[in-house]
C-alpha positions as CSV (number, residue, x, y, z in Angstrom):
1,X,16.9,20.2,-10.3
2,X,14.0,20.6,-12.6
3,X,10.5,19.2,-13.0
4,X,10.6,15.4,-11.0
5,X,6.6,14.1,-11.7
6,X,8.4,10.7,-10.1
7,X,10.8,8.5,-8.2
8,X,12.1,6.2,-7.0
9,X,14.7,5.3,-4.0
10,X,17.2,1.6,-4.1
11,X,16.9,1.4,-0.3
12,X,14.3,3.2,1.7
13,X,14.8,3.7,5.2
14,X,11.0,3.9,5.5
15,X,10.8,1.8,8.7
16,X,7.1,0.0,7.4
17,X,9.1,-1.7,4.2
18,X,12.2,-1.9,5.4
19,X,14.6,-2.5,8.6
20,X,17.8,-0.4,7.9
21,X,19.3,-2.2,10.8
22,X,19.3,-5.4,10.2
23,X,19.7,-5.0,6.4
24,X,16.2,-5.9,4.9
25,X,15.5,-3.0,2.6
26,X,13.0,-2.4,-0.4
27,X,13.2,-0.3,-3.0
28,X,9.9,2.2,-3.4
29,X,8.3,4.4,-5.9
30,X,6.8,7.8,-5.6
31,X,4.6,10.2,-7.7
32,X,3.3,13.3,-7.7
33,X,-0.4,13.4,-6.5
34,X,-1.6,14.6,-9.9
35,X,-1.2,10.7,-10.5
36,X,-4.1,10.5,-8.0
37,X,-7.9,9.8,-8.3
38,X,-10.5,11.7,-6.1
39,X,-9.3,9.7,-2.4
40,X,-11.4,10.8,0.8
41,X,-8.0,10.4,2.6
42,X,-6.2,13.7,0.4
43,X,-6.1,16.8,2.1
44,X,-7.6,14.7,4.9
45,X,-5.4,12.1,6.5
46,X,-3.4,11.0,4.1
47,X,-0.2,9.8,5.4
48,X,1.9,10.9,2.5
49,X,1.1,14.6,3.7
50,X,2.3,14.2,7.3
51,X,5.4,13.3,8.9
52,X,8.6,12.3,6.9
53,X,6.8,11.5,3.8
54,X,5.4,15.1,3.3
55,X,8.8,16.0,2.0
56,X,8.9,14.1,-0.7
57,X,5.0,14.7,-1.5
58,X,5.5,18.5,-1.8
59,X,8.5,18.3,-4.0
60,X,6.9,16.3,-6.4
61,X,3.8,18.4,-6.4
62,X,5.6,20.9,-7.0
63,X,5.9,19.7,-11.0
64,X,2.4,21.1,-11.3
65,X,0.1,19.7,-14.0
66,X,0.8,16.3,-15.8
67,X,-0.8,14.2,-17.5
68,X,-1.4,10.5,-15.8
69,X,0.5,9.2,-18.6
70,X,3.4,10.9,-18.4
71,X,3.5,11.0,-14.6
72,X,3.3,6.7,-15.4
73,X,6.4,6.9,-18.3
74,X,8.2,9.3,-15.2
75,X,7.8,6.6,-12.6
76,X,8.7,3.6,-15.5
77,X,11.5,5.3,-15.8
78,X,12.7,6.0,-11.9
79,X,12.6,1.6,-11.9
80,X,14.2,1.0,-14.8
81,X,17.5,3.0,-12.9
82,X,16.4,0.4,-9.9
83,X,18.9,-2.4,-9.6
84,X,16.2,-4.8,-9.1
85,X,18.1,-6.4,-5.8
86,X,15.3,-5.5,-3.5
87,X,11.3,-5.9,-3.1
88,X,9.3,-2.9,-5.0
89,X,6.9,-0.7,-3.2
90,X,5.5,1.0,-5.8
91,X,3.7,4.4,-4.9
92,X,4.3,5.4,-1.2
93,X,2.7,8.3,-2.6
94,X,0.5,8.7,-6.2
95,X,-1.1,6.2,-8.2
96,X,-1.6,4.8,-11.5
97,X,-5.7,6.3,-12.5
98,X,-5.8,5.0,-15.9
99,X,-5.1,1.8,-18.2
100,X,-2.8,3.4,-20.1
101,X,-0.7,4.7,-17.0
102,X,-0.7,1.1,-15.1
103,X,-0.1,-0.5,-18.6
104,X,3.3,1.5,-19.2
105,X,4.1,1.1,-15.6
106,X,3.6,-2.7,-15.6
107,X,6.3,-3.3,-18.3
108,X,8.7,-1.5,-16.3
109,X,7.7,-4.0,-13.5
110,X,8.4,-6.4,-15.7
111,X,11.7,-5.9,-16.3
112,X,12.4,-5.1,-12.5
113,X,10.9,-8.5,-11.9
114,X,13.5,-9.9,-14.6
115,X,16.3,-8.4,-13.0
116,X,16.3,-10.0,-9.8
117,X,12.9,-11.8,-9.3
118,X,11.5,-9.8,-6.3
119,X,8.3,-9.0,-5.4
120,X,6.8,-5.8,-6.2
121,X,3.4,-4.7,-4.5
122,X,1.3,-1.5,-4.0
123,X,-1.8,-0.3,-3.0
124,X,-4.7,2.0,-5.4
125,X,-7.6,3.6,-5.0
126,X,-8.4,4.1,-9.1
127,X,-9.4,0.1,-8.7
128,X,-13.1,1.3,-9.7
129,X,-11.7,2.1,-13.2
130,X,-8.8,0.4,-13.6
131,X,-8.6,-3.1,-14.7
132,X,-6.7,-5.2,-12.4
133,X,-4.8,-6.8,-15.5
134,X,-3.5,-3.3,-16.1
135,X,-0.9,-3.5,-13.4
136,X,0.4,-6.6,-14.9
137,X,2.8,-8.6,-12.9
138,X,2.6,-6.6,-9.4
139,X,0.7,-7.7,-6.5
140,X,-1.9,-4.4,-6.4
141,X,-4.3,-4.3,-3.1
142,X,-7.6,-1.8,-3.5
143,X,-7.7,0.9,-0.9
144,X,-10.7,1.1,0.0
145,X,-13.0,4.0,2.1
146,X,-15.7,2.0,3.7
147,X,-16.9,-1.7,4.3
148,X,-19.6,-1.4,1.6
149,X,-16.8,-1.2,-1.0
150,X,-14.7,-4.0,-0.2
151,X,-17.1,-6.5,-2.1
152,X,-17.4,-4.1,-4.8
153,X,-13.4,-4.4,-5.1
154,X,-13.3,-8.2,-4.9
155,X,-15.7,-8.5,-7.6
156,X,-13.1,-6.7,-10.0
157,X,-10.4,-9.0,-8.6
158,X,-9.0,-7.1,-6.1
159,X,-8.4,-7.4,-2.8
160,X,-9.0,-5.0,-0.3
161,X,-6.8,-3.1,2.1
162,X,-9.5,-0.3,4.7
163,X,-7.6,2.1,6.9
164,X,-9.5,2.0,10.5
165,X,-9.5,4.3,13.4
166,X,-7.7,1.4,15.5
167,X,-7.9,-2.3,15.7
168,X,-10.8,-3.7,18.5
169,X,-8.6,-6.8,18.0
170,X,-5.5,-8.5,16.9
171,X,-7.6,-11.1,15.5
172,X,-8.8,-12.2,12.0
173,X,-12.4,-10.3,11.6
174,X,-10.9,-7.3,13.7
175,X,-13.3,-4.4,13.4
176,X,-16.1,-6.3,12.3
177,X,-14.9,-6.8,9.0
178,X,-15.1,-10.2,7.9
179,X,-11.8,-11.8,6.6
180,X,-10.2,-8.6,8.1
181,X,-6.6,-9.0,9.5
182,X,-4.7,-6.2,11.0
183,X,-1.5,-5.5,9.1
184,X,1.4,-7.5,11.2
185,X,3.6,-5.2,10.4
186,X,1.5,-2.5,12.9
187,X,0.6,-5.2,15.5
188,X,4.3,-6.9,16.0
189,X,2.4,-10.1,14.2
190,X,0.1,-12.4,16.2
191,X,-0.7,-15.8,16.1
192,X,-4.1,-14.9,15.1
193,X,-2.5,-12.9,12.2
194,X,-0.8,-15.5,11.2
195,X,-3.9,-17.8,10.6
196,X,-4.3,-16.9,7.1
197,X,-1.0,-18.0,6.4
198,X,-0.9,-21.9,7.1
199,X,0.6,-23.8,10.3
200,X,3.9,-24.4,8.8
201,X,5.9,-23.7,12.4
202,X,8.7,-21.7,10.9
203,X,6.3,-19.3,8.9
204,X,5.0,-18.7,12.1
205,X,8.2,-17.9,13.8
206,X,8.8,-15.5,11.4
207,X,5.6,-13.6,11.5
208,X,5.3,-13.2,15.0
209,X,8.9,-10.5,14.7
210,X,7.1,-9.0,12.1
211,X,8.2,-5.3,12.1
212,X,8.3,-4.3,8.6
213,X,6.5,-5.6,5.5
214,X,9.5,-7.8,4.4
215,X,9.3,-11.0,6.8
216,X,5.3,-10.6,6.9
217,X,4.4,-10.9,2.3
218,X,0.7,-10.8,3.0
219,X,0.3,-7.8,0.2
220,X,2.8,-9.4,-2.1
221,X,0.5,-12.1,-2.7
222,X,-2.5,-10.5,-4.0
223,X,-4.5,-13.0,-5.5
224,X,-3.9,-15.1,-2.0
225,X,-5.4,-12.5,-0.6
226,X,-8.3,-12.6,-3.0
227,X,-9.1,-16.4,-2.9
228,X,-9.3,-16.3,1.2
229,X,-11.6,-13.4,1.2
230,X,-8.7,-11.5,3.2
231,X,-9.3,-7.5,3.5
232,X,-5.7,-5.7,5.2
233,X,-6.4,-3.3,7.8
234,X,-4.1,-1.1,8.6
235,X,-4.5,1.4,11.6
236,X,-4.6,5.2,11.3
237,X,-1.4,6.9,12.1
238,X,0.3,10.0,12.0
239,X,-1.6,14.0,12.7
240,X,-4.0,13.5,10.0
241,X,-3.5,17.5,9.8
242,X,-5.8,17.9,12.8
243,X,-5.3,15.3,15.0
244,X,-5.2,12.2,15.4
245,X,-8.5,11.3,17.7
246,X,-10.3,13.7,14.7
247,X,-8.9,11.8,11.7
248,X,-10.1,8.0,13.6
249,X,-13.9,9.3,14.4
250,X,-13.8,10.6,10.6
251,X,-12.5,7.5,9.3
252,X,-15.3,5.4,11.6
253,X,-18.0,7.1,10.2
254,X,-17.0,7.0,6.4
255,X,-15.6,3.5,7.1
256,X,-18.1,2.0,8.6
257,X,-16.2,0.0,11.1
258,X,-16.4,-0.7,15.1
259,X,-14.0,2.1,17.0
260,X,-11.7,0.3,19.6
261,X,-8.5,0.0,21.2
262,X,-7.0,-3.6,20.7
């Protein structure tokens, strides 16, 4: 098969972006973690290590050494074979950790945007030293490790998204993080979730059968995110490698976040 530093899938069957069974799909990107800036979460809790995804992480780790530009023109590439019918996750696993590699992947997005006007969205953790303007036309969210950094990401135009051990609440400022809403797609959506979406009765409707990032849109609309000081949380998952109760008391104390049960 060769050396694959990236790709990318037309459907996923990833159950947080898509719903195979009622036909809401998205299309995804993945990279090798050589794309990757130093992250607390790798070799540590990452969820691209555990579970299903881990599959796809080893074989494209398996390419060894690349350059972050090359692993970029790799993943430009994998979208430009996209048909462009379906919303874009880019990255369940890698990242873009230069200019230069989220400047070559933007103009792919670009075209996929072109092709058939869907969203594309993604998360990074290189948003210390990448310019947001890099990723061009894609809604990008900052992962960030800890409370203290989420102004620190909003003052390079980024939102934030903070992985925490669980939710204390379904409710806007869960956690004690101010503007923090728990992703809908974990929680089933809320009417508390939805209160950073408007009153219009129908959006409502539809976010409160939330099950998959398609119906919900909050990370598709990063600069909406931005302007109501909104930080997505999303709850730890998976073994973590050690367990799961070990990977939520390591992600409170480098977090800095209240540990609860909704």
């Amino acid at each position: 098969m060769g050396i694959v530093l990236a790709s990318a899938t037309e459907r996923s069957r990833n159950q947080k972006i898509s719903h195979p069974t009622s036909g809401s799909w998205a299309s995804i990107t993945n990279a090798s973690q050589e794309s990757c800036p130093d992250c607390a979460l790798k070799g540590a809790g990452c969820y691209a290590e555990n579970g299903h995804a881990a599959y796809t992480t080893r074989r494209l780790n398996r390419s060894g050494p690349a350059t972050p530009l090359e692993i970029a023109q790799a993943e430009a590439s994998a979208i430009d074979r996209l048909s462009g019918r379906y919303p874009l996750r880019l990255r369940g696993v890698g990242d873009n950790k230069t200019n230069a590699a989220a400047r070559v992947v933007s103009e792919s997005v670009a075209r996929y945007i072109a092709r058939g006007g869907q969203k594309v969205w993604g998360y990074t953790h290189a948003w210390r030293n990448v310019d947001v303007e890099a990723f061009g036309r894609a809604s990008i969210v900052a992962s960030c490790d800890s409370v203290g950094d989420i102004p620190q990401a909003n003052a390079r135009g980024y939102p934030a998204a903070l992985v925490v051990p669980q939710f204390t609440t379904h409710k806007r400022n869960s956690n004690g993080v101010t503007g923090g809403v728990p992703c809908p797609a974990q929680t089933g959506g809320t009417a508390e979730s939805f209160a950073v979406r408007g009153k219009d009765r129908a959006a409502f409707e539809t976010l409160r059968k939330v099950s998959h990032c398609i119906p919900c849109g909050l990370c598709f609309n990063a600069a909406g995110l931005l302007k109501t000081g909104t930080t997505i949380l999303f709850e730890a998952h998976g073994n973590g490698g050690g367990g799961l109760g070990k990977l939520r008391e390591s992600i409170a104390q480098r977090a800095g976040v209240q540990h609860g049960a909704a």
